[in-house]
C-alpha positions in Angstrom: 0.0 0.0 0.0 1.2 3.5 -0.7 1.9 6.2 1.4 -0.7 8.0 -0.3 -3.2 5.6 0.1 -2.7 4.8 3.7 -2.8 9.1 4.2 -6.1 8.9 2.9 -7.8 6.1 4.4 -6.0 7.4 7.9 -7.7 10.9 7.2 -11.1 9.1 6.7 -10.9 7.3 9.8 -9.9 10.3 11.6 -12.8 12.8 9.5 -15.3 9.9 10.7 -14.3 9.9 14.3 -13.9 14.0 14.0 -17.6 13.2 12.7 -18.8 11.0 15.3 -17.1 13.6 18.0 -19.5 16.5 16.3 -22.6 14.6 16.4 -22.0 13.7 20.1 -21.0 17.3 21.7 -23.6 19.4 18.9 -26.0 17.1 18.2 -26.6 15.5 21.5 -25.3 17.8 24.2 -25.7 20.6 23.0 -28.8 20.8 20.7 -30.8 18.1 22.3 -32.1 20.4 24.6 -34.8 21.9 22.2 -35.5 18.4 21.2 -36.1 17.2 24.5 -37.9 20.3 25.6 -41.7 19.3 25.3 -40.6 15.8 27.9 -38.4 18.4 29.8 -41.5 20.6 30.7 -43.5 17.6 30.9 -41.5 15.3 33.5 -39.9 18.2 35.1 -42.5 21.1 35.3 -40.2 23.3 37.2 -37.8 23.7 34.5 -40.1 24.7 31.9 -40.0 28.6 32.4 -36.1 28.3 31.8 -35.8 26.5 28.9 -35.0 29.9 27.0 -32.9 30.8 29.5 -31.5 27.7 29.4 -30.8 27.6 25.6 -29.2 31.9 26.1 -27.3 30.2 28.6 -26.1 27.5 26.5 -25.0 29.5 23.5 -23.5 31.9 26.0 -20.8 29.2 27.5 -20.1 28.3 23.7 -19.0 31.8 22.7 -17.3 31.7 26.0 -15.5 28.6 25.0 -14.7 29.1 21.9 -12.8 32.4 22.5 -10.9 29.9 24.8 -10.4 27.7 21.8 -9.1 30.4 19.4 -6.2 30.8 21.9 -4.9 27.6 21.7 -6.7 24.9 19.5 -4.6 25.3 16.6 -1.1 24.7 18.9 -2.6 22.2 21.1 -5.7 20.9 19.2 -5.7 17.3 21.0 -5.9 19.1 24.5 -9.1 20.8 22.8 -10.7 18.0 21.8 -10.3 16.0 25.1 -11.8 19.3 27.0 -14.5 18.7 24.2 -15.4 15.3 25.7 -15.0 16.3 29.5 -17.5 19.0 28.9 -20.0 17.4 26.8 -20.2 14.4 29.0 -20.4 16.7 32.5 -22.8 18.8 31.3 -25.2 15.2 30.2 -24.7 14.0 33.0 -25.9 17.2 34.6 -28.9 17.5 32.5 -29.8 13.9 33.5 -30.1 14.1 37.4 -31.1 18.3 37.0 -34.3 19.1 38.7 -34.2 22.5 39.8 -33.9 25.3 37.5 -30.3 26.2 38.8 -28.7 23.4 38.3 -30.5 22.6 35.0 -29.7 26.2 33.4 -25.7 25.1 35.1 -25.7 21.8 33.8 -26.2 23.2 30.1 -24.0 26.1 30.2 -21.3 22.9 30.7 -22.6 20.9 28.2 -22.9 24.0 25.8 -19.1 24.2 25.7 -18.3 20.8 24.4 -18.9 22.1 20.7 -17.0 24.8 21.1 -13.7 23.1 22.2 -14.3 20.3 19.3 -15.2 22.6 16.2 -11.8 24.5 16.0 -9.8 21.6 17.0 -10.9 19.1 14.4 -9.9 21.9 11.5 -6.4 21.2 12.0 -6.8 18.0 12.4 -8.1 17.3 9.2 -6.1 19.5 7.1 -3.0 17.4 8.3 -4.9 14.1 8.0 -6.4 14.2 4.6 -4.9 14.9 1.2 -5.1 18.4 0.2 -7.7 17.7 -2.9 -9.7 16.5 -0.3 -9.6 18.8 3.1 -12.9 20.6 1.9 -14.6 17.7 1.3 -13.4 16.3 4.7 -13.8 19.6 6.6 -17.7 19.3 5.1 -18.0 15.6 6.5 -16.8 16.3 10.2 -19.5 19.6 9.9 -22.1 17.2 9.0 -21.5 15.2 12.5 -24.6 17.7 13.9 -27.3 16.3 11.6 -26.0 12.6 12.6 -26.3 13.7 16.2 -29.5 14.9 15.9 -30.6 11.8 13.8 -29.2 9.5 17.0 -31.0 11.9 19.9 -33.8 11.6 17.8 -34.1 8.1 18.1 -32.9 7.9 22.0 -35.9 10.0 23.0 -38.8 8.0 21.6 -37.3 4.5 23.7 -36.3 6.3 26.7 -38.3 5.5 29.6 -37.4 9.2 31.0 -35.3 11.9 30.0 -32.4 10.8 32.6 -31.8 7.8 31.4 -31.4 9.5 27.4 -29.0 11.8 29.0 -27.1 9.2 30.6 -26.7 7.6 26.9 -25.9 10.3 25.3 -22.8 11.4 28.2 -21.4 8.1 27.1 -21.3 8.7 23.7 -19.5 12.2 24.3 -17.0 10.4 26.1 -16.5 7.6 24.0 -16.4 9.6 20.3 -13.5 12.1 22.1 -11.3 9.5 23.2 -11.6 7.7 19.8 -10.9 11.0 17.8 -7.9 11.5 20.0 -6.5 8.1 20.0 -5.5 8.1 16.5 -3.7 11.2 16.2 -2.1 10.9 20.0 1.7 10.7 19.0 1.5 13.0 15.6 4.1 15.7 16.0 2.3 17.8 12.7 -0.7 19.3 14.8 0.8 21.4 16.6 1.4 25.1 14.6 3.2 27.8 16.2 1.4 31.1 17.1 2.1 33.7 14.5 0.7 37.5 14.4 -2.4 38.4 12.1 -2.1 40.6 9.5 -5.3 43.1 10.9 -6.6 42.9 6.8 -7.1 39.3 7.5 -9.1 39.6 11.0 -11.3 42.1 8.8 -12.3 39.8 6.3 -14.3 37.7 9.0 -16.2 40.9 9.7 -19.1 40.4 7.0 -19.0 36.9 7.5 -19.3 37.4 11.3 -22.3 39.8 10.8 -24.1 37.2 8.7 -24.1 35.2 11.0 -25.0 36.8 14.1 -28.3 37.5 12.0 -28.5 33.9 10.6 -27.8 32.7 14.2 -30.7 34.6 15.9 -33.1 33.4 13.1 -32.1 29.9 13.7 -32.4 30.2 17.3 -36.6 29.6 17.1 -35.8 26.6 15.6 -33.2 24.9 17.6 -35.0 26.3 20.8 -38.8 26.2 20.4 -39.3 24.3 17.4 -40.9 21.2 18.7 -42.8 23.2 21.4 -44.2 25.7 18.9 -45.6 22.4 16.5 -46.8 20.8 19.6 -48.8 23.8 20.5 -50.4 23.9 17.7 -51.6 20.2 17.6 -49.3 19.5 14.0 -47.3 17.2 15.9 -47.9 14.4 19.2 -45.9 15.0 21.8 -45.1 11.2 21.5 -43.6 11.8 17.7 -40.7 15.3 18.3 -38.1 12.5 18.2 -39.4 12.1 14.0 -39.3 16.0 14.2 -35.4 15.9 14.7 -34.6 12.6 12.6 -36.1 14.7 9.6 -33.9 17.9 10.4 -30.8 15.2 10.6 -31.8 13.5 7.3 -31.7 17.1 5.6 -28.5 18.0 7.4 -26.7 15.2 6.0 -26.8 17.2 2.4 -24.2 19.2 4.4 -21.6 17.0 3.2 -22.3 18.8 -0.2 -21.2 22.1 1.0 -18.0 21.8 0.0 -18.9 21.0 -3.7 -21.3 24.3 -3.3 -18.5 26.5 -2.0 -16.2 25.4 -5.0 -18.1 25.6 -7.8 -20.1 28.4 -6.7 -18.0 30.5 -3.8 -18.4 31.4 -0.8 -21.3 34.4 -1.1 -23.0 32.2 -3.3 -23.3 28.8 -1.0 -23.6 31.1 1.7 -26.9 32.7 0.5 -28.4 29.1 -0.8 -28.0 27.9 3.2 -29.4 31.1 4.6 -32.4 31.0 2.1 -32.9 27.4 3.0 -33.5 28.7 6.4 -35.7 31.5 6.0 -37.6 28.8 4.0 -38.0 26.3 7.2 -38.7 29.0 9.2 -41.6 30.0 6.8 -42.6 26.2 7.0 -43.0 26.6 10.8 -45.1 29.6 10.2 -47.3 27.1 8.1 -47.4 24.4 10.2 -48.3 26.6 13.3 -51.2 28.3 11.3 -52.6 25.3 10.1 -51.8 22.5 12.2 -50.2 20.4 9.4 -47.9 17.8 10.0 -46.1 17.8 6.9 -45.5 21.4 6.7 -43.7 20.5 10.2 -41.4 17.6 9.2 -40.5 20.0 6.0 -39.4 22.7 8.2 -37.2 20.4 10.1 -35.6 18.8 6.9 -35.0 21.9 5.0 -34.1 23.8 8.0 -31.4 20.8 8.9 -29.4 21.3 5.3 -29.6 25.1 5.6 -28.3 24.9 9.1 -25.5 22.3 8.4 -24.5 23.7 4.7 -24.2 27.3 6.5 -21.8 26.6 9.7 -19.6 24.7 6.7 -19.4 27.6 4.7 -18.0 29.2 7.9 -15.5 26.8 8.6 -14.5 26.7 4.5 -14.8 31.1 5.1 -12.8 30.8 7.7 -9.8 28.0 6.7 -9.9 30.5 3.6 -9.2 33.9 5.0 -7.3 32.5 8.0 -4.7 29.3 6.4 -2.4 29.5 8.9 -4.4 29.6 11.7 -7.7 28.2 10.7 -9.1 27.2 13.8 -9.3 30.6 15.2 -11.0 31.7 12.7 -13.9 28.5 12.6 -13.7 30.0 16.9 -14.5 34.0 15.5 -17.1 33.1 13.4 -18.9 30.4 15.3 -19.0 32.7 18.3 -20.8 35.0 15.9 -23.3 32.1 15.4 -23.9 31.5 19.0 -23.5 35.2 19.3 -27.2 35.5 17.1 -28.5 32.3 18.5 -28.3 33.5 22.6 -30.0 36.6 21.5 -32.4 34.7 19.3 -33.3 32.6 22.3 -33.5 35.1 25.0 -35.8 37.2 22.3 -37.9 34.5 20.9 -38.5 33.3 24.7 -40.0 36.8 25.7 -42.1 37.8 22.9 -43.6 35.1 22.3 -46.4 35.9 25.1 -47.2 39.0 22.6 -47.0 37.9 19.5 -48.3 34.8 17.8 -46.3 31.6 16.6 -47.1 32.5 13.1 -45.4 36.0 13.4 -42.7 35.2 15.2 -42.2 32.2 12.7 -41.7 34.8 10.5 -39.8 37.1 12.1 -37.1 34.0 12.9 -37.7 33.7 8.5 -36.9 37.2 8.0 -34.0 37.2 10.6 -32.3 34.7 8.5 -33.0 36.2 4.8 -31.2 39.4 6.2 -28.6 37.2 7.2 -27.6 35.7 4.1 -27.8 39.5 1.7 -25.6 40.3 4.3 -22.6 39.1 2.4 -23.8 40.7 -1.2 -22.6 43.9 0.7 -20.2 45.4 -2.1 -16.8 44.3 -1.0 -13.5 46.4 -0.8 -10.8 45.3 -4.0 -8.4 44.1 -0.9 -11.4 41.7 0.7 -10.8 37.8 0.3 
């Protein structure tokens, strides 16, 4: 066997794992609070006036995290992804015994972090695992890990006899998935880049970027947050069926292993504003479903939402590996905190008006949050941009 053929199926054991490590710490410990949110309120009433704040407080510790990231996860990117596990797997853990609000809203500001750490780690990580004709591809595939998670949280709720016991599952799986990305790339001595100064030009090129998606981000935030409470309101979906909800956005986020096809044959702007349409889309979905109570409008919302969602945080991480080569998982870190950045706000905004307004406008304010967000980036550029 060549060198070049055991480099590249090396690099697809490692994007799989890199994969697997995404699904566990986004899809599960992080974003399986919104899915588990109707059984949240239902087995544990008290904590059901802080899911929002619960969700703000979540997206809060990953902005926090990540800025922790950018400092280091490029130089010492295994240490990130091992903090990655740890936190992932506390905060489940957390999340499964939590029954007053405090500790519930604490136990997901952990758990929120686990993303955070793995995201900018796994960059370099796969740019020195897999072939260069292939590191977009890859980089697209480990994205992609968050519709897999979603898929595999899906199914856990359903067959759980109580939320505990799903959050027990899913702490193992945090746990497991870190220690097998880290295993493989223990003893490489090509992961570690030194620190070297930014030129300020480059730092400004994340700027529009960064603004699209603190937009994008608060949009999304209905989704992620109160999706399943907002169709269960309305009688378009049984309690008994949200874990379908989230197995449908999963199935439509695995298309996010396209995005690096999209971002190089159409670039960047261009994939960009497909993913953010494709949200404002679900979100019009939602407005459908919650004005007429119809299930399929639901389960559409959740599919198209889950390849907007998943194509657009890859287009940051391509955006980002782009302006920033040399130090590409600091800026995936800047312009994920921006996501989070627009999803607390989103959360902590949907959560308070909607006692005033009704799901159908604030379905559509979530729709219109995220159309802004993608003609963000048609703003005229300078001739020095990237």
């Amino acid at each position: 066997m060549t060198d070049a053929r055991r480099r590249s199926g090396s690099g697809l054991g490692t994007a799989v794992a890199g994969m697997s490590l995404i699904a566990a710490t986004y899809g599960m410990a992080r974003f399986g609070v919104g899915l588990f949110a109707p059984r949240l309120a239902a087995q544990r009433p008290d904590l059901a006036g802080v899911l929002g704040w619960a969700a703000a407080a979540q997206f809060t510790s990953y902005c926090l995290a990540a800025a922790v990231a950018a400092r280091f996860a490029d130089r010492r990117p295994r240490a990130a992804v091992l903090l990655a596990g740890a936190t992932a797997t506390a905060g489940c853990l957390g999340v499964a015994v939590a029954s007053a609000p405090a500790a519930f809203v604490l136990a997901v500001f952990v758990g929120g972090m686990g993303g955070a750490f793995a995201s900018p780690a796994l960059v370099p990580i796969v740019d020195a695992v897999v072939t260069r004709r292939a590191t977009a591809t890859g980089q697209s595939l480990v994205n992609s890990g968050t519709a897999v998670g979603v898929i595999g949280a899906g199914l856990v709720a359903p067959v759980a006899a109580s939320v505990g016991p799903a959050w027990v599952c899913m702490a193992l799986v945090c746990a497991v998935t870190a220690l097998a990305t880290w295993y493989p790339v223990r003893a490489r001595a090509d992961l570690a880049s030194p620190a070297s100064p930014a030129a300020l030009s480059a730092w400004r090129s994340l700027v529009l970027p960064g603004a699209a998606a603190v937009l994008a981000g608060a949009g999304s935030a209905l989704v992620w947050t109160f999706g399943p409470l907002l169709v269960t309101g309305a009688g378009a979906v049984r309690p008994d069926r949200v874990g379908w909800l989230w197995i449908a956005l999963g199935a439509g986020g695995v298309l996010g292993t396209l995005t690096g096809v999209l971002v190089e044959r159409w670039g960047r702007r261009t994939g960009w504003c497909v993913c953010a349409a494709a949200l404002a889309l679900a979100c019009a979905a939602l407005a459908l479903s919650t004005a007429s109570g119809a299930a399929w409008a639901a389960y559409a919302c959740m599919a198209v939402f889950g390849a907007g969602y998943m194509g657009l945080s890859g287009v940051l991480v391509l955006w980002a590996r782009r302006v920033r080569p040399d130090a590409a998982g600091a800026g995936t870190s800047v312009l994920f905190i921006a996501l989070a950045t627009g999803q607390a706000l989103g959360s902590a905004g949907f959560g308070l008006i909607q006692g005033t307004l009704s799901a159908v406008a604030v379905a559509l304010v979530a729709a219109g949050l995220c159309a802004l967000g993608g003609l963000v980036v048609l703003v005229p550029r300078s001739p020095r941009a990237a």
